[in-house]
N, CA, C and O of each residue as an XYZ file, in Angstrom:
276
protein
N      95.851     94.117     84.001
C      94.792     93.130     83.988
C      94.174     92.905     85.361
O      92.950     92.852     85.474
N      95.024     92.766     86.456
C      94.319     92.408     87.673
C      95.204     93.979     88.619
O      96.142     94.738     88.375
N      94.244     93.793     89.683
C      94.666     94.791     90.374
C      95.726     94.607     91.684
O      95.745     95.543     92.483
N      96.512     93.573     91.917
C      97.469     93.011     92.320
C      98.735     93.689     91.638
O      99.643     94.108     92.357
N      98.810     93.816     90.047
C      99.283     93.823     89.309
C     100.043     95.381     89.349
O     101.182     95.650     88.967
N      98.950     96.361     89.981
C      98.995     98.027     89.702
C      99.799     97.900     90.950
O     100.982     98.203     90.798
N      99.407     97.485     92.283
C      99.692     97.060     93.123
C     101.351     97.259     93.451
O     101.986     97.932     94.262
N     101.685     96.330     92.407
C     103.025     95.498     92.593
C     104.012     96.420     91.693
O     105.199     96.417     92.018
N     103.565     97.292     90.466
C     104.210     98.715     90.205
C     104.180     99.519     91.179
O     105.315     99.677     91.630
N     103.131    100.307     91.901
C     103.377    101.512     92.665
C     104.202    100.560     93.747
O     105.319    101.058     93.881
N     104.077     99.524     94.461
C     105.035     98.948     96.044
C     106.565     98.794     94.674
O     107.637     98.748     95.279
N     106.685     98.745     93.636
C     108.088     99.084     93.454
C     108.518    100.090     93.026
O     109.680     99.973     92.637
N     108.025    101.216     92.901
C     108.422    102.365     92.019
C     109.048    103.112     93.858
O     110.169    103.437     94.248
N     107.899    103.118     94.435
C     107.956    103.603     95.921
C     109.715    102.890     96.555
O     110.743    103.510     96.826
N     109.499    101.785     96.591
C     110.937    100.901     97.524
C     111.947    101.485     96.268
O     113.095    101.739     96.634
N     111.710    101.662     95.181
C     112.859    102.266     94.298
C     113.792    103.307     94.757
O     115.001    103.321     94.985
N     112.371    104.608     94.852
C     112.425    105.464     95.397
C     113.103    105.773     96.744
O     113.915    106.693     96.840
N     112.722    104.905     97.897
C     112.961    104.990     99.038
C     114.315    104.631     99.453
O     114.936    105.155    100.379
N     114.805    103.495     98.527
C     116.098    103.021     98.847
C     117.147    103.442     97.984
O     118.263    102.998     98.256
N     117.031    104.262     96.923
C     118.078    104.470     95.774
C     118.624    103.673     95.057
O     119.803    103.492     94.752
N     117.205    102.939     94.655
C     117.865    101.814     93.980
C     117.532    102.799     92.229
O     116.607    103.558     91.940
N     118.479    102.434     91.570
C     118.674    102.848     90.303
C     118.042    102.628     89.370
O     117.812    101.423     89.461
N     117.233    103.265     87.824
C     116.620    102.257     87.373
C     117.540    101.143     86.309
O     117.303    100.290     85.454
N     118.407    101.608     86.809
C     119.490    100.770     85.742
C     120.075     99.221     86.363
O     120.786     98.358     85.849
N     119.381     99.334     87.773
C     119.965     98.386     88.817
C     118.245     97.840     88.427
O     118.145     97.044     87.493
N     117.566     98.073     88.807
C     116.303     97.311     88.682
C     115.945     96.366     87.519
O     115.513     95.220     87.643
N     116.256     97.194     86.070
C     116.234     96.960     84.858
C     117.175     95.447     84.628
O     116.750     94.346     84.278
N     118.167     95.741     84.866
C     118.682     94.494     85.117
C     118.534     93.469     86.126
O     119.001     92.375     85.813
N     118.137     93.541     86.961
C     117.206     92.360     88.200
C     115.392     92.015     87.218
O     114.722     90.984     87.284
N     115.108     93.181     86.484
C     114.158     92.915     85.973
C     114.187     91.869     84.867
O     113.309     91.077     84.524
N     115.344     92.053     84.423
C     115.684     91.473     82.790
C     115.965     89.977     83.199
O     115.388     89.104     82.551
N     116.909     89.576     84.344
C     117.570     88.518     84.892
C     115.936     87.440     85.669
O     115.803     86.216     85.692
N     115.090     88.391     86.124
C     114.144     87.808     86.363
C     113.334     87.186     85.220
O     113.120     85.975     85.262
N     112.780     88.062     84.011
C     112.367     87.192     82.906
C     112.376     86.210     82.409
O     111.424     85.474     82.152
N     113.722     86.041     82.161
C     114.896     84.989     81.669
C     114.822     83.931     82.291
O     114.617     82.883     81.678
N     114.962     83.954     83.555
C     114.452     83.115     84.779
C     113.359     82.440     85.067
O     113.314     81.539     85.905
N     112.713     82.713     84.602
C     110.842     82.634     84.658
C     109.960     83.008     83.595
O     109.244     84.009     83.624
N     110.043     81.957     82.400
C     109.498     82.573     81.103
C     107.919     82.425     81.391
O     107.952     81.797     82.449
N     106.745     82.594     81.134
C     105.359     82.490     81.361
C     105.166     81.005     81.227
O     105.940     80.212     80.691
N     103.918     80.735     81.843
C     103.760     79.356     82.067
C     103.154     79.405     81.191
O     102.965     80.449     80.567
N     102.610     78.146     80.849
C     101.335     77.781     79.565
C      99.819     78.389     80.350
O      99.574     78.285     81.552
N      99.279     78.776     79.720
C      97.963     79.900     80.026
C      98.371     80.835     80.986
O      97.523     81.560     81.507
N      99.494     80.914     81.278
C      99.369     82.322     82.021
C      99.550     83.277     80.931
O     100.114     83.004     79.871
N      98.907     84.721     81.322
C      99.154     85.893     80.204
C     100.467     86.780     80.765
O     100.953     86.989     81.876
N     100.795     87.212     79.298
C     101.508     88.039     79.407
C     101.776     89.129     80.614
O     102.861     89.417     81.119
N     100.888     89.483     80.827
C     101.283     90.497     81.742
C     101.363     89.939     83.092
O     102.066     90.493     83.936
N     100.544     88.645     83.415
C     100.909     88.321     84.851
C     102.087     87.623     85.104
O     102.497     87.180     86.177
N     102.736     87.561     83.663
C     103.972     86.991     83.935
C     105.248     88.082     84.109
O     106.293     87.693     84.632
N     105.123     89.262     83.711
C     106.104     90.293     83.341
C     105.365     90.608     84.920
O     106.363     90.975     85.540
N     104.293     90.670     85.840
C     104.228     91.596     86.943
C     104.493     90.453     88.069
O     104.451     90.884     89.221
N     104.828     88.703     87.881
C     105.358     87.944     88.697
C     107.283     88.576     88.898
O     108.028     88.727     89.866
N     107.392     88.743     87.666
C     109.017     88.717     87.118
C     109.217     90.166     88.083
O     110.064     90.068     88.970
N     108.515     91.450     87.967
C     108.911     92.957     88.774
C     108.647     92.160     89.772
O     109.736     91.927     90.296
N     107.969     91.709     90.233
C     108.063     91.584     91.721
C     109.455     90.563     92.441
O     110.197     90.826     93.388
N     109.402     89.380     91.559
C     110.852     88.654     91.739
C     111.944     89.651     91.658
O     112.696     89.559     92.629
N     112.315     90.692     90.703
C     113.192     91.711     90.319
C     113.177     92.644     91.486
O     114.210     92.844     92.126
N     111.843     93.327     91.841
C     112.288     93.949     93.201
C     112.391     93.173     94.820
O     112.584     93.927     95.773
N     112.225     91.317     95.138
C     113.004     90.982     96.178
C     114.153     90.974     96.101
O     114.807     91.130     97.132
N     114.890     90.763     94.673
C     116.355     90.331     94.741
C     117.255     91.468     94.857
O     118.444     91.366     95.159
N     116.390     93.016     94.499
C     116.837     94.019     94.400
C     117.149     94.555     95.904
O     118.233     95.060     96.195
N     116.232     94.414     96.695
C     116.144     94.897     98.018
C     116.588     93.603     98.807
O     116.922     93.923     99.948
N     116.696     92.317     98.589
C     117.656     91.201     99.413
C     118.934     91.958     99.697
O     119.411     92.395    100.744
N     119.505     91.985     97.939
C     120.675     92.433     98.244
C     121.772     93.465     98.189
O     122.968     93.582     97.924
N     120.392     94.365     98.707
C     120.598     95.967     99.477
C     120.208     95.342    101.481
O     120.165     96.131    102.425
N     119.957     93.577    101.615
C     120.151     93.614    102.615
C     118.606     94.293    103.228
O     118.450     93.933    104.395
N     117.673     95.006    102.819
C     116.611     94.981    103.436
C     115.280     94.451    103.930
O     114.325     94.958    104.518
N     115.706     92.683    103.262
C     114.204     92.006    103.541
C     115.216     90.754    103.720
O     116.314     90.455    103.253
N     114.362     90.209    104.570
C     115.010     88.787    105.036
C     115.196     88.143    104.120
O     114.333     88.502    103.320
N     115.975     87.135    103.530
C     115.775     86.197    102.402
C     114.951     85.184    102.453
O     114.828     84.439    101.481
C-alpha cells in the first residue's frame, strides 16, 4: 500500500541475510510481534502486518546484540 512498506521488506530480507538470522527465527519474532500489536481501529491490514516486520526485525537484531536497544 505505501512505499515505506516495500521499504521495510527489502531493509529486512537484506539484515536477514546479512546477519544469519533464520527464517524460522524471524517467523517467530514475526508471529510474537502480531500478537503483541493487533491493528488499531482504521488502520489497514497491511500497515499493521508491515508495523509488526519491522517490530519483528528490531527484536531480532537487539538480540543478536546489533542495534542499541
Amino acid at each position: 500500500e505505501e512505499p515505506w512498506q516495500g521499504r521495510a521488506l527489502g531493509m529486512g530480507v537484506v539484515a536477514m541475510e546479512r546477519f544469519d538470522v533464520s527464517r524460522e527465527e524471524f517467523r517467530d519474532a514475526l508471529i510474537a510481534a502480531i500478537a503483541a500489536h493487533p491493528a488499531d481501529a482504521g488502520e489497514t491490514a497491511a500497515t499493521a502486518y508491515y508495523a509488526a516486520w519491522i517490530d519483528a526485525l528490531e527484536r531480532v537484531l537487539n538480540r543478536r546484540a546489533l542495534l542499541g536497544a
